[in-house]
Steps between C-alpha positions, in 0.01 A plus 500: 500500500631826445537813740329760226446548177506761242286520249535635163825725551653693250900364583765700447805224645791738533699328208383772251303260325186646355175432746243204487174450690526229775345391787816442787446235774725565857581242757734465815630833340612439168340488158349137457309552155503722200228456242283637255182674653230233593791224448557538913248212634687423826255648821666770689446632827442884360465638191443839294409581174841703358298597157640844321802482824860445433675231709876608520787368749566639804709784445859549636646791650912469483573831791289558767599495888220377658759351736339661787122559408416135474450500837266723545345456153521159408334602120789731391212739428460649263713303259308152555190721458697584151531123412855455607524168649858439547728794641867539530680649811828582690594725206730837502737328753258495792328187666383491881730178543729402619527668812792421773349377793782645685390848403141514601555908409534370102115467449427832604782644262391296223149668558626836518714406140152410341278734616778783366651317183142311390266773632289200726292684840751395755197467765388266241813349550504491826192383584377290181784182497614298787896530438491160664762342245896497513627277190334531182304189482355613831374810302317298236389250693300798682329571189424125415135418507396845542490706179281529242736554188826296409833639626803473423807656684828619416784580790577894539877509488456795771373212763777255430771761569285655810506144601878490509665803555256656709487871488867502263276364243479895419816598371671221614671204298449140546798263616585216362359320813171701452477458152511171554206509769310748281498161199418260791207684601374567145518125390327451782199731413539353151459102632200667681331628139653852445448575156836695476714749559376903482742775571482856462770773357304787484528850631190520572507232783567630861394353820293641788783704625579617142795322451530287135371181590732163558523371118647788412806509633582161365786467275429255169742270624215411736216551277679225261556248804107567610382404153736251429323288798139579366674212258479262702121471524275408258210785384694786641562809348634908560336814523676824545489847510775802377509851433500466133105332517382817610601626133824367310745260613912529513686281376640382856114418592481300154821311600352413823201398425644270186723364762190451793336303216772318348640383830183381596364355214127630573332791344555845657186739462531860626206762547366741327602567104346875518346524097482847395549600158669873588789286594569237224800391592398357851318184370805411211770557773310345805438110264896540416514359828293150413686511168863518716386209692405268291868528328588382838284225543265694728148650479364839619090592442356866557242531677260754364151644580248492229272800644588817640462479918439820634664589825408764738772774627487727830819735620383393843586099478719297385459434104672506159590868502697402837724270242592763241897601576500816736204485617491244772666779758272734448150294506667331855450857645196507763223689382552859573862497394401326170232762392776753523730342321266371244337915503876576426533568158884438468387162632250432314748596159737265648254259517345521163873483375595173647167366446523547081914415521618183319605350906059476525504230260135397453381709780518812300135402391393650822692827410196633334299669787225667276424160385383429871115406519384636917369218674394516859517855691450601831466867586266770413675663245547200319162419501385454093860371379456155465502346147704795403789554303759658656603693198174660416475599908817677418371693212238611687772635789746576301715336650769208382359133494764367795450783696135487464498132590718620823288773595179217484673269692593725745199603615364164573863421709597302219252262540328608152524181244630516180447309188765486211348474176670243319771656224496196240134462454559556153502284184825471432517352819258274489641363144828475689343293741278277283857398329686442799252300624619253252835486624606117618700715769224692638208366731187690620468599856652686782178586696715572800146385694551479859718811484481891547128386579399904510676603202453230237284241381639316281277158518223541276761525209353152333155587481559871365738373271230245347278782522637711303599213280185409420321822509759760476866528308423163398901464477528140603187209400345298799690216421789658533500760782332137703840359401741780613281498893488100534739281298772722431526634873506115636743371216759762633443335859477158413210442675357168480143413325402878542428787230316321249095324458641164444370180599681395841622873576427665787145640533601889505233600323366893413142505363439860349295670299659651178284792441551653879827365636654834652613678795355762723681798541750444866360626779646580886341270721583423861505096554862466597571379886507822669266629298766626238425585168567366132376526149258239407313484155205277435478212229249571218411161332694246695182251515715244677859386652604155608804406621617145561116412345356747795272764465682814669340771286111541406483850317732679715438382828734234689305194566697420840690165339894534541578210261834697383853291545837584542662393210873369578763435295569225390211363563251698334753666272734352218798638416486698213827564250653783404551402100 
């Protein structure tokens, strides 16, 4: 007998083969029977009638960190609500394990680290997950049984050194005694089901106390010994993060990463590719990289976004504008001294200068201030600003856009929230990004879900994307854009009987209906412990998810099942070559 039954689905597999009407039969979690509609005689426990709905896989999101919030939220809202089934995590360099029992201090600094270098509510933090785990098996093994989505983990090279060296992880170097410790503990997590190594480069990476985070001041000496040990374990892989993937890489960060790859013998995939036509030599010069490594027997895969995520600013918190060179100092001020500064107009010159210099690298899109679309005010002389550009406010006041924008902000403390508009919403672009698409190197995703929770939300990329694929650009068909969430995503991780409708696979399943499938606009809600607040947006046309053959999503609302696993390596991964 089977679980449930569909009836009459419109299948779109994830191979990019065109669709075909079938009726789908689930039991004990997996796909049992395929057939033609009506051909389906076995009895089933439930059915529904699927007629004019398209029955996709189970989506899969390669960067989030929901590391933390599957504690408290067991259903990775909102991305399961988006159809992603399957979720990767422990990216950028950061996991919450191991910790060093030793140092009961580390958990609390490795909250501080996220809440500042991942944006997370560190009340949520605090309050929402146990921290009741040392080794890294101890940390999945919390999770087992308990979630709703499939996770996999990778190990946070900033944890491994924490681990070891303590508080010399910053700044310090390993010795050759702690080096060796530091590969102990991560074959360990590995033999538990880490997924991997993750490490982070970037500049943009400080800890709680501002200081750049662990990974960074590793040398590649111990970046090659890290991944060389990732081959040693079947379905393993890298992910890492440098300066250059914030806009163009060096050649050093190329030779590194060819190296991280090569040495390991597992693909390397790196976050974001940023696709803007106004700068056409990004894209050519950031895939030289894949092109470098494959020369040396290695592979390297961009990850890129296939919508444009809006993120909210403020001069009063912590957000991308903090990140552009110059002006962290400044923005660290307390309120009253950073109103003056900001009111002072050599300041703000200097400002403007660094923020449009070559150093910005891709963060010279924010440089724009008339651009700037008012969101949420709070005083009385702000009162009828919101929705407004900044630039035609500063028309009207005769004033300049950035010190227009200052003069707003100002008067609500700098609590007034701003909204870039996006600066390659253009065709060129989006012919740019319909061809790079294409690219065997380059892989959709990057949601970052989990993360900067009030700035971004970055889940609900699959079901604009197939939105607007089926009802707006039209730049990719169904069969296709399916393909590039599902299969493509879970080739790259090797995982095991998932990504595809196939007889015997996995019963991830997203039932949807072609002629809504959307996303709300995001929205600030407060549902985070401590009553912290994140963006949120609401699935239009997600009819159904099932994980593991479960029902955990009946248009938009969590049915209360927590069928998810944690996927392992090894185990429910394969290892996946690099030629």
């Amino acid at each position: 007998m089977l679980d449930h039954l569909i009836r009459s689905a419109t299948v779109v597999d994830g191979t990019g083969a065109p669709s075909y009407p079938a009726d789908i039969g689930v039991r004990d979690g997996r796909i049992a029977a395929i057939t033609a509609p009506g051909a389906l005689t076995e009895q089933a426990a439930t059915s529904e009638d699927a007629t004019g709905l398209v029955l996709a896989p189970g989506f899969v999101d390669p960067h989030t960190h929901y590391d933390a919030q599957l504690f408290w939220d067991p259903y990775a809202t909102p991305s399961l609500n988006h159809g992603v089934t399957t979720v990767a995590a422990g990216n950028c360099g950061f996991s919450l394990a191991p910790l060093n029992p030793d140092r009961p201090a580390d958990a609390d600094y490795t909250r501080r680290m996220m809440s500042k270098v991942e944006g997370m509510s560190l009340v949520a933090l605090e309050e929402g997950a146990p921290w009741n785990w040392h080794g890294f098996g101890e940390y999945l093994d919390a999770l087992e049984g308990r979630i709703a989505v499939n996770a996999g983990f990778m190990v946070g090279h900033c944890a491994l050194r924490r681990h070891v060296m303590g508080p010399d992880a910053i700044g310090g170097q390993p010795s050759p005694e702690q080096l060796r410790r530091m590969l102990d503990l991560f074959h360990e997590a590995m033999e538990a089901g880490a997924w991997g190594l993750s490490t982070t480069q970037s500049s943009t990476h400080t800890d709680g106390d501002g200081a750049p985070v662990a990974s960074r001041h590793a040398r590649p000496e111990e970046l090659i010994a890290l991944s060389k040990a990732v081959a040693d374990h079947e379905g393993t892989q890298l992910e890492a993060i440098v300066a250059g993937c914030l806009d163009q890489f060096s050649d050093d960060e190329i030779d590194l990463f060819t190296a991280m790859t090569a040495a390991a013998g597992r693909p390397l995939n790196w976050n974001v590719l940023t696709i803007d036509a106004a700068v056409p030599e990004r894209v050519p010069r950031q895939l030289a990289a894949g092109e470098r490594a494959r020369a040396a027997g290695g592979r390297i895969v961009a990850l890129t976004m296939p919508i444009l995520t809006p993120m909210n600013m403020s001069l009063g918190t912590f957000c991308a504008l903090n990140l552009i060179p110059g002006w962290g100092e400044t923005l660290a001020l307390p309120v009253p001294e950073r109103i003056a500064r900001l009111r002072d107009p050599a300041v703000r010159a200097e400002l403007l200068r660094r923020a449009n210099s070559p150093e910005a690298g891709v963060f010279r899109r924010l440089a724009d201030f008339g651009r700037y679309v008012i969101g949420d005010t709070y005083s009385v002389r702000n009162r009828g600003l919101t929705g407004r550009v900044v630039r035609d406010i500063a028309a009207e006041r005769g004033q300049d856009p950035f010190r227009c924008l200052v003069e707003i902000c100002a008067e609500d403390e700098l609590r007034t929230v701003l909204w870039p508009m996006p600066t390659d919403n253009d065709p060129a672009s989006w012919e740019l990004r319909q061809s790079t698409w294409r690219h065997p190197d380059v892989l959709l995703g990057g949601s970052d879900a989990g993360a900067h929770l009030d700035r971004m939300c970055g889940a609900p990329y699959t079901t604009r994307f197939l939105g607007d694929c089926l009802r707006g650009r039209g730049l990719v068909p169904l069969e296709e854009a399916v393909k590039m969430l599902t299969d493509d995503p879970a080739r790259l991780f090797g995982l095991r009987d998932r990504g595809r409708v196939q007889q015997g696979f996995h019963a991830d399943l997203v039932l949807f209906d072609p002629a809504r499938i959307d996303a709300a606009p995001a929205a600030l809600v407060h549902d985070l412990p401590g009553g912290s607040p994140r963006l949120d947006a609401r699935a239009i046309g997600i009819v159904s998810v099932r994980v593991n053959g479960v029902e955990t999503i009946r248009e938009d609302r969590v049915t209360g099942a927590v069928p998810g696993r944690v996927l392992r390596s090894g185990r429910d991964t394969r290892t996946v070559p690099t030629g």
